[in-house]
ZAZAVEX-203459 format. One line per 2 residues: number of its first residue (from 1); their letters; for each residue x, y, z of N, C-alpha, C. Coordinates in Angstrom, 1 decimal, always signed. Example, Ala and Ser with C-alpha at 12.3 -4.5 7.8 and 13.67 -1.06 7.14 Angstrom:
residues 2
1> AS> +13.2/-5.7/+7.8/+12.3/-4.5/+7.8/+13.2/-3.3/+7.8; +12.8/-2.2/+7.1/+13.7/-1.1/+7.1/+12.9/+0.0/+7.9
END
This chain:
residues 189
1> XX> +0.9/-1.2/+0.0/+0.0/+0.0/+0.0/+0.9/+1.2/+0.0; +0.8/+2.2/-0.9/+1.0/+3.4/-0.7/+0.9/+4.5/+0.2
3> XX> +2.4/+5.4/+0.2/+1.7/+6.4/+1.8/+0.7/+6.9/+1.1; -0.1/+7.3/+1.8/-1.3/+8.3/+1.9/-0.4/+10.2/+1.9
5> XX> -0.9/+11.0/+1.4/-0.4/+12.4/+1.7/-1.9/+13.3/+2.2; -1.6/+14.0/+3.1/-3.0/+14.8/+3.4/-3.3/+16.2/+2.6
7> XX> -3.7/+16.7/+3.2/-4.3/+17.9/+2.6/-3.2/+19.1/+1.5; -1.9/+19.2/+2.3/-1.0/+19.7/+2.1/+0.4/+19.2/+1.2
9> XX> +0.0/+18.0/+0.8/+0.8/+17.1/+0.1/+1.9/+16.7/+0.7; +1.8/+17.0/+1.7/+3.0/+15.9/+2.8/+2.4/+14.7/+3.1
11> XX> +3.9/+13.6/+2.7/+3.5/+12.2/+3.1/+2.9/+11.6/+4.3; +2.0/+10.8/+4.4/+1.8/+10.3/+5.8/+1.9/+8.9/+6.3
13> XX> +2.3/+8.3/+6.8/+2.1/+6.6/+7.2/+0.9/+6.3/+6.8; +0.4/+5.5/+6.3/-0.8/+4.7/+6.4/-1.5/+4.3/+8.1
15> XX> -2.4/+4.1/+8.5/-2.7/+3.9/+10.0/-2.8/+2.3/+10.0; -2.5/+2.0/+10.9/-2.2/+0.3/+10.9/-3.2/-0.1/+11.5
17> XX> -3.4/-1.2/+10.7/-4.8/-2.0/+11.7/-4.6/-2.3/+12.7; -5.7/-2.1/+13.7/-5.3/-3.2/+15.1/-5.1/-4.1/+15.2
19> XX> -4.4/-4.5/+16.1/-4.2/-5.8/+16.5/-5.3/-6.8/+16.5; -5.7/-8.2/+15.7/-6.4/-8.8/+16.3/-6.9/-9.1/+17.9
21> XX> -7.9/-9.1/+17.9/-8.4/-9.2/+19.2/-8.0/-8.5/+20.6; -7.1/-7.2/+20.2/-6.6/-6.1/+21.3/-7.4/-5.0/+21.4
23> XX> -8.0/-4.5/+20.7/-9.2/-3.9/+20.7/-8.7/-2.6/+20.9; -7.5/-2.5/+20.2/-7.4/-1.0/+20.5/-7.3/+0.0/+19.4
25> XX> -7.2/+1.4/+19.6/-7.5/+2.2/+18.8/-6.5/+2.6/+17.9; -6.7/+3.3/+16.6/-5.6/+3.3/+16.0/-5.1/+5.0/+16.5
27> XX> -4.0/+4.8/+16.2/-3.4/+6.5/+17.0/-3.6/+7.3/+15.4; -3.7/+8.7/+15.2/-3.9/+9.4/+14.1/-2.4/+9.8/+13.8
29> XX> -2.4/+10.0/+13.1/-1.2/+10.1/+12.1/-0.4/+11.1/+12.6; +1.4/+11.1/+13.0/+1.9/+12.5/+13.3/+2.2/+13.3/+12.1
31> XX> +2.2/+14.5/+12.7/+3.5/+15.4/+11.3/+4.8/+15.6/+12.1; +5.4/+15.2/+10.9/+6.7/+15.7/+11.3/+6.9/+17.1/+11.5
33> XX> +8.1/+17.0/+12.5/+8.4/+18.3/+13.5/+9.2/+19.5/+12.5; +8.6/+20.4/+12.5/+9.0/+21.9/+11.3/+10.1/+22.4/+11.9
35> XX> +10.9/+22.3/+10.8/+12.5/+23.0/+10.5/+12.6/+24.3/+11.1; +13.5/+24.5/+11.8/+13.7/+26.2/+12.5/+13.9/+27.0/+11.4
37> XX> +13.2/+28.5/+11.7/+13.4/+29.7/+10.8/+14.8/+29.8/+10.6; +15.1/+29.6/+9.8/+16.6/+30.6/+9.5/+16.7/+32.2/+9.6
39> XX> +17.9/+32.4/+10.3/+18.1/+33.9/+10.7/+18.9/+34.1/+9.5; +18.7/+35.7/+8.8/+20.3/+36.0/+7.9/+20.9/+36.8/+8.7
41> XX> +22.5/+37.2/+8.3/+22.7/+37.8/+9.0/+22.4/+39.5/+9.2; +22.2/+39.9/+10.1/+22.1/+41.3/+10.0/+20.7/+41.3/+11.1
43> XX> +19.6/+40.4/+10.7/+18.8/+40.2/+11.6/+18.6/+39.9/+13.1; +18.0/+41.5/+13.7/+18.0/+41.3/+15.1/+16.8/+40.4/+15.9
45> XX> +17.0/+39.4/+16.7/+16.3/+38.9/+17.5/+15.8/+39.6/+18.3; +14.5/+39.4/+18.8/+14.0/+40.5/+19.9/+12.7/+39.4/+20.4
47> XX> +12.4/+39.6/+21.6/+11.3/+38.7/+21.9/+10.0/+39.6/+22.0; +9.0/+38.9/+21.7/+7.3/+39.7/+21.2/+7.5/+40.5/+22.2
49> XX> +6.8/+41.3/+21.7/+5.9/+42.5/+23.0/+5.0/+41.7/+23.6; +4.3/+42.2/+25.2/+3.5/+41.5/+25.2/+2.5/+42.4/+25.1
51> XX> +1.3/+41.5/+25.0/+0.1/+41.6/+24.5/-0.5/+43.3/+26.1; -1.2/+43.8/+25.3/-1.7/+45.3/+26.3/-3.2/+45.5/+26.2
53> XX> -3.9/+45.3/+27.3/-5.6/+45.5/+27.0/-5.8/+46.7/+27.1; -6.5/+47.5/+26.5/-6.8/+48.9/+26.7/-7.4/+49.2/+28.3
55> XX> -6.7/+50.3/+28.6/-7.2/+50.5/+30.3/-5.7/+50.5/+31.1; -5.0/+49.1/+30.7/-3.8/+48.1/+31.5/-2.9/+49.6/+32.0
57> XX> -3.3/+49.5/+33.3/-2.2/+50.5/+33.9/-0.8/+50.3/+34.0; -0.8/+48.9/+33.7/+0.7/+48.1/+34.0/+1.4/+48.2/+33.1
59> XX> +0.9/+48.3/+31.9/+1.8/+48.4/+30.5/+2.6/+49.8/+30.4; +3.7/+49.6/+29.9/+4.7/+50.4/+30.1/+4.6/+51.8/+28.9
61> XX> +5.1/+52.8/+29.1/+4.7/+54.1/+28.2/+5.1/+54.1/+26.5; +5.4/+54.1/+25.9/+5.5/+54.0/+24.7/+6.8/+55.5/+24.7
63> XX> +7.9/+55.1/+24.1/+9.6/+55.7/+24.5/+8.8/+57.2/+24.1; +7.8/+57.9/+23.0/+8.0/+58.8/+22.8/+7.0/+60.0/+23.5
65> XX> +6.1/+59.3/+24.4/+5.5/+59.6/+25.5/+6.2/+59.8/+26.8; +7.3/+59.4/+26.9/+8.4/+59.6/+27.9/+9.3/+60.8/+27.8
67> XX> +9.4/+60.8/+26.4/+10.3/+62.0/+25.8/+10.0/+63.3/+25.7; +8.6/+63.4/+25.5/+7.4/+64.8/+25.4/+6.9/+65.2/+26.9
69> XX> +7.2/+66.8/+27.2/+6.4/+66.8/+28.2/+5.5/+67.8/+28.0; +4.6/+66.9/+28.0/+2.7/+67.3/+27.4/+2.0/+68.0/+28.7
71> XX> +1.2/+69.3/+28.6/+0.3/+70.0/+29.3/-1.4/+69.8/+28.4; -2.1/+69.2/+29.0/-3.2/+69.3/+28.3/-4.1/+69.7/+29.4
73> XX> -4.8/+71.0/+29.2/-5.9/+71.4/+29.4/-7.4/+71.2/+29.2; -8.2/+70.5/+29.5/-9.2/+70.0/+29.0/-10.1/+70.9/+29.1
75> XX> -11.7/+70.7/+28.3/-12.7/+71.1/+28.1/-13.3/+71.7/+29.4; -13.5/+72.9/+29.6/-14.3/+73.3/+30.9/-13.3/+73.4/+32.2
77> XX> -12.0/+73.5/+31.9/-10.9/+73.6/+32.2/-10.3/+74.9/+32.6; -10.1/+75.8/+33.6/-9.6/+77.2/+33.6/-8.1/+77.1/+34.4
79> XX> -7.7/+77.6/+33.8/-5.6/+77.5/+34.2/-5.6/+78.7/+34.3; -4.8/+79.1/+35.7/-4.3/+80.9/+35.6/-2.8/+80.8/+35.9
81> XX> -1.5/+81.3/+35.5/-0.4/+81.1/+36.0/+0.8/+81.7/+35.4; +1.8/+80.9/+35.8/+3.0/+81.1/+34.7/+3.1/+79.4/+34.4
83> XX> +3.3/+79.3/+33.2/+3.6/+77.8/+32.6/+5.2/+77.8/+31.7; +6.0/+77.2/+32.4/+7.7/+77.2/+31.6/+7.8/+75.1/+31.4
85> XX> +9.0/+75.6/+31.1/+9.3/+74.3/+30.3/+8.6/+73.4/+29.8; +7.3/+73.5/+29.5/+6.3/+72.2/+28.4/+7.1/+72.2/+26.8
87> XX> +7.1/+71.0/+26.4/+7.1/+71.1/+25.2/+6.0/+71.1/+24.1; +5.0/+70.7/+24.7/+3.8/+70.7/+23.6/+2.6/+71.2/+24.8
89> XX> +1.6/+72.7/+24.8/+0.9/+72.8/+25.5/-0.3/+72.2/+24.5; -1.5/+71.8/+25.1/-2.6/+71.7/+24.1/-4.0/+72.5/+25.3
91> XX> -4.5/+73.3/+24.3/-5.8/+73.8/+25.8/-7.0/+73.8/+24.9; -7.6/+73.3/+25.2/-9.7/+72.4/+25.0/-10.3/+73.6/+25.9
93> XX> -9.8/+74.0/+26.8/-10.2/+75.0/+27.8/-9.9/+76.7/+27.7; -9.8/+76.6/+28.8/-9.3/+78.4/+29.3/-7.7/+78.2/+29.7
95> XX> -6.9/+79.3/+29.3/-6.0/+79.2/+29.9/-5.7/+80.8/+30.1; -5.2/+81.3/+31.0/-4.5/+82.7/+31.7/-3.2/+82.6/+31.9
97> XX> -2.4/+82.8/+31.3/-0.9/+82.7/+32.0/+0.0/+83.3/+30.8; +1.5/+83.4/+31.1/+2.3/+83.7/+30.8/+3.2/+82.4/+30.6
99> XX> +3.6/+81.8/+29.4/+3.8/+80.8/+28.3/+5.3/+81.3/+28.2; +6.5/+80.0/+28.7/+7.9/+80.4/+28.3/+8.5/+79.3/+28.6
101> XX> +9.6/+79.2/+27.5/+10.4/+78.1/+26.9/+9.7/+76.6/+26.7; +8.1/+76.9/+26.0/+7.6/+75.7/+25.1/+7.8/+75.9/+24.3
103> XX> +7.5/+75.2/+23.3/+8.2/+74.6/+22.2/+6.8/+74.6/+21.1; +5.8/+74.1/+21.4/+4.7/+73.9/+20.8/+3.2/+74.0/+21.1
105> XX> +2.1/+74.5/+20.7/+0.8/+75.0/+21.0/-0.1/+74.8/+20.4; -1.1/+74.3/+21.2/-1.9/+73.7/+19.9/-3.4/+74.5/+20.9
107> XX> -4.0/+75.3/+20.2/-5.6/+75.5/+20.9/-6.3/+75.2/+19.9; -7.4/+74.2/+20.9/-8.5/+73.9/+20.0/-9.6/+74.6/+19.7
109> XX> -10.9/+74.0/+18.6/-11.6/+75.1/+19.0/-12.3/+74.9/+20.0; -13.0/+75.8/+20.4/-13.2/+76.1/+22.0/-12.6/+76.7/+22.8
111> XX> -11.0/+76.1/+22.5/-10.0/+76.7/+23.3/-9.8/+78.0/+23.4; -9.1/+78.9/+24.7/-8.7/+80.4/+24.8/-7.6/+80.6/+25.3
113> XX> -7.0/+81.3/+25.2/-5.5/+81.7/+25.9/-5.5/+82.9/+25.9; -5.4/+83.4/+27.2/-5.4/+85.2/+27.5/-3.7/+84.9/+27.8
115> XX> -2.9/+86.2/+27.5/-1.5/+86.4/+28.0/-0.7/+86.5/+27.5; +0.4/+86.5/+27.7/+1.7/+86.4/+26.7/+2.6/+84.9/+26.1
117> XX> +2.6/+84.4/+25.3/+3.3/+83.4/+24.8/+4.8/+83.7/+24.4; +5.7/+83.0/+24.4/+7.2/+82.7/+23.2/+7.3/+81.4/+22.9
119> XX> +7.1/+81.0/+21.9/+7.3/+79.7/+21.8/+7.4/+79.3/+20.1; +7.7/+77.9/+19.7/+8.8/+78.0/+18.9/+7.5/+77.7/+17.4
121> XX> +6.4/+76.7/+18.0/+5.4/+76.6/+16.5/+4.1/+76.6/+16.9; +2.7/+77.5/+16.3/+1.7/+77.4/+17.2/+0.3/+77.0/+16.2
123> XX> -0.5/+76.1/+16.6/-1.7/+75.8/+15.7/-2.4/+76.3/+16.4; -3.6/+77.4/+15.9/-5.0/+78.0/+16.6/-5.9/+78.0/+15.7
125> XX> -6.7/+77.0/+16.7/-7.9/+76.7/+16.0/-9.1/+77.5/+17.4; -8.7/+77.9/+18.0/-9.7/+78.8/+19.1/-9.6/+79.9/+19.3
127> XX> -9.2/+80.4/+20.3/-8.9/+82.1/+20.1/-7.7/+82.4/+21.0; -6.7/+83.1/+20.6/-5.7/+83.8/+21.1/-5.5/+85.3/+21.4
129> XX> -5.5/+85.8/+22.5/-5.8/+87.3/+23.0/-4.2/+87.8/+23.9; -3.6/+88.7/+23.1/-2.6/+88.9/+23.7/-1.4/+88.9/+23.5
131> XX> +0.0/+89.0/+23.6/+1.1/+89.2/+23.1/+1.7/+87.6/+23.0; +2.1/+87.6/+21.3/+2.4/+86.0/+20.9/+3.9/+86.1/+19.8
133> XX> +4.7/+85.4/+20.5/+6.1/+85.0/+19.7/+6.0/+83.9/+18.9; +6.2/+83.9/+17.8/+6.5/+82.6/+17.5/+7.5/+82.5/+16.7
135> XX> +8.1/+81.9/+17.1/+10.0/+81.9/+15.9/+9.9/+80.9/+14.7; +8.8/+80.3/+14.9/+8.9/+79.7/+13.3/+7.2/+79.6/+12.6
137> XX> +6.8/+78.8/+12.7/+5.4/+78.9/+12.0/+4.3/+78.8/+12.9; +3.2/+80.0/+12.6/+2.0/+80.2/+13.4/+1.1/+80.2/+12.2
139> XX> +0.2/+79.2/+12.4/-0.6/+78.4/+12.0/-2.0/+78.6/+12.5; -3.5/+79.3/+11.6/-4.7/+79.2/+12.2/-5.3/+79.3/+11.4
141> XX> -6.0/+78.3/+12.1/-7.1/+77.3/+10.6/-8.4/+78.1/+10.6; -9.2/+77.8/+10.1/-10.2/+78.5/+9.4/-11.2/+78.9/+11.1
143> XX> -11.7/+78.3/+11.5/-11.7/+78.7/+13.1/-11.2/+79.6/+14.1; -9.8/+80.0/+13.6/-8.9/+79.9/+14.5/-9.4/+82.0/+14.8
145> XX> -9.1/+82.4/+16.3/-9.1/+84.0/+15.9/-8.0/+84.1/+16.8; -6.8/+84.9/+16.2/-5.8/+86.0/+17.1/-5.8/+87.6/+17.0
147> XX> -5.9/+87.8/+18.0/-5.8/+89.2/+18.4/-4.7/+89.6/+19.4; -4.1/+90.8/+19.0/-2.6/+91.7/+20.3/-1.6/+91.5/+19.4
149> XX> -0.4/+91.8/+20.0/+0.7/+91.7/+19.2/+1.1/+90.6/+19.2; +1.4/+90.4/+17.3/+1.6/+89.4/+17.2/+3.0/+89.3/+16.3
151> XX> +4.5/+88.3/+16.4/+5.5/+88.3/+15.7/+5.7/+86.9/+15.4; +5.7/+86.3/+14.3/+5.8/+85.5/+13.8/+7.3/+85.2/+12.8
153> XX> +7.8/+84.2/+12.5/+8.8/+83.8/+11.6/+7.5/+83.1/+10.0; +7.1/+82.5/+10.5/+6.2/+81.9/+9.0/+4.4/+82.1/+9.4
155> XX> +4.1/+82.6/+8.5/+2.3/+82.9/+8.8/+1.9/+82.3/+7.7; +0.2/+81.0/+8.1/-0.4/+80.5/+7.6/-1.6/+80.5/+7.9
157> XX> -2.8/+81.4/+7.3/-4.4/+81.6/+7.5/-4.9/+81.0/+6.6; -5.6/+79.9/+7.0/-6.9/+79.2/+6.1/-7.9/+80.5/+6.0
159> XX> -8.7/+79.8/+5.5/-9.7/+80.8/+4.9/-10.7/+80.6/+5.9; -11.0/+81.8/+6.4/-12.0/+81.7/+7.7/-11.2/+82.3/+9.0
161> XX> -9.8/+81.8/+8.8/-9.2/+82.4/+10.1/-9.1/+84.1/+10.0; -8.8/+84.6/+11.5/-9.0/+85.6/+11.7/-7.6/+86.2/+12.8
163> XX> -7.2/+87.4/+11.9/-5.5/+87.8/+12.7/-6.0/+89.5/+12.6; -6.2/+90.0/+14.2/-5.9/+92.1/+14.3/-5.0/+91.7/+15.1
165> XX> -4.4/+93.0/+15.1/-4.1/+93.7/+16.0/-2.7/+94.3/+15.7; -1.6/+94.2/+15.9/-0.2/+95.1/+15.7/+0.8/+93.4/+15.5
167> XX> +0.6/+93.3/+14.5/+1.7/+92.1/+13.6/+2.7/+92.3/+12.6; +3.7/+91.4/+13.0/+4.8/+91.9/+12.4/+5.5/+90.4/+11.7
169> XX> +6.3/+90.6/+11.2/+6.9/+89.0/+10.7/+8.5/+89.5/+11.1; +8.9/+88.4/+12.1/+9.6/+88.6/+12.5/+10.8/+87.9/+11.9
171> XX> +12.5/+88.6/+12.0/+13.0/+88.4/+11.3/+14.1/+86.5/+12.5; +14.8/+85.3/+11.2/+15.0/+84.8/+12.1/+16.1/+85.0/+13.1
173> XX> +17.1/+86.1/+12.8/+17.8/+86.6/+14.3/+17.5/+86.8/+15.0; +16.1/+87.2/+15.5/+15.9/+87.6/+16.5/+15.7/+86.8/+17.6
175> XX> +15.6/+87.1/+18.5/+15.6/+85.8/+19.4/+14.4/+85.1/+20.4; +13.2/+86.3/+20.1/+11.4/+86.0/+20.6/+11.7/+86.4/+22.0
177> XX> +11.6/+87.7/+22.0/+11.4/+88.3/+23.4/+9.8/+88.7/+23.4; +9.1/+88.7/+24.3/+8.0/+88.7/+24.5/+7.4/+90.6/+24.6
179> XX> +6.8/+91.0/+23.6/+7.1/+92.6/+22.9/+6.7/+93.6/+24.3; +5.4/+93.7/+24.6/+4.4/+94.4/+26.3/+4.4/+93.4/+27.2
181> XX> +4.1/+94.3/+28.6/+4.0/+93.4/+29.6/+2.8/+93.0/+29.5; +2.6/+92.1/+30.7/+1.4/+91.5/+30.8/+0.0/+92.2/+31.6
183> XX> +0.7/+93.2/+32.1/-0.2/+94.1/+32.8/-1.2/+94.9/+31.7; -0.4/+95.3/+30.7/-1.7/+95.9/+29.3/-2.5/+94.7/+29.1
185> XX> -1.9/+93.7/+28.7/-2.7/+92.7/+28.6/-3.9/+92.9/+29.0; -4.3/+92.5/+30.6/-4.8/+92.0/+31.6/-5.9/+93.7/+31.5
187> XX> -5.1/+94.9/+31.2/-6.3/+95.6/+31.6/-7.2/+95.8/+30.1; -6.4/+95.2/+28.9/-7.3/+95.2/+28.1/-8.2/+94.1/+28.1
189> X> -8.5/+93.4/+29.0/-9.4/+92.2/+28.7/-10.2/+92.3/+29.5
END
């Protein structure tokens, strides 16, 4: 008798009859045991991640969530202060303060920021009131409204967005000093 081959065209034993009068079962056919992956070289080993349920407080941060230090202000949210070293603010809310050595800004719409900012790139999609540096690109989308002095390195207005008040395009030597204090600010609002 011929092997038998299954599904996959790999050979198989034939299954052998029982024994007369032993009455026992026949075992089902093994597969042979599969050849190890070959590594080439250059290929790094690394063992799985493991598996993460959404929620899992235990799972560890992801490297570029460690790297950013993120201020988010959320919806219905009011901040009064001075805020230094963030790298990325985001505000859903209200914020009052005086904004120095961030890096990045993001207001949403809804969002507000009364005060003075320096910081290095800003997207407004909400409203901004008040003295604003930006040393490279300031960004406001069709939503977005700024008003006070404003000095920018690169200016981008969608259609819809809205920029008064005493604006300048700043040159890139300069170094984003923050133009009025915050006291004009404050009594114009």
């Amino acid at each position: 008798m011929a092997d038998a081959s299954d599904d996959l065209g790999i050979p198989m034993k034939p299954a052998r009859p029982p024994a007369p009068g032993a009455g026992a079962v026949a075992k089902p056919p093994t597969m042979p045991p599969r050849a190890p992956a070959l590594v080439r070289a250059g290929d790094s080993i690394r063992p799985p991640e493991p598996l993460r349920r959404a929620g899992d407080s235990h799972s560890q941060p992801r490297r570029n969530d460690t790297e950013v230090r993120k201020l988010i202000v959320g919806r219905e949210i009011t901040l009064s202060g001075e805020i230094t070293a963030c790298d990325k603010l985001m505000i859903e809310g209200s914020v009052e303060a005086n904004l120095n050595n961030c890096r990045d800004v993001d207001i949403a719409e809804g969002g507000l920021f009364k005060g003075s900012a320096s910081i290095e790139e800003a997207e407004i999609r909400g409203r901004f009131e008040g003295n604003l540096v930006v040393r490279k690109r300031l960004l406001i989308k069709s939503s977005g409204r700024v008003s006070g002095t404003i000095r920018y390195g690169q200016l981008e207005v969608e259609c819809g967005g809205q920029i008064s008040g005493d604006i300048q395009a700043q040159p890139p030597s300069e170094t984003g000093e923050v133009i009025a204090d915050t006291a004009s600010v404050r009594a114009a609002s």
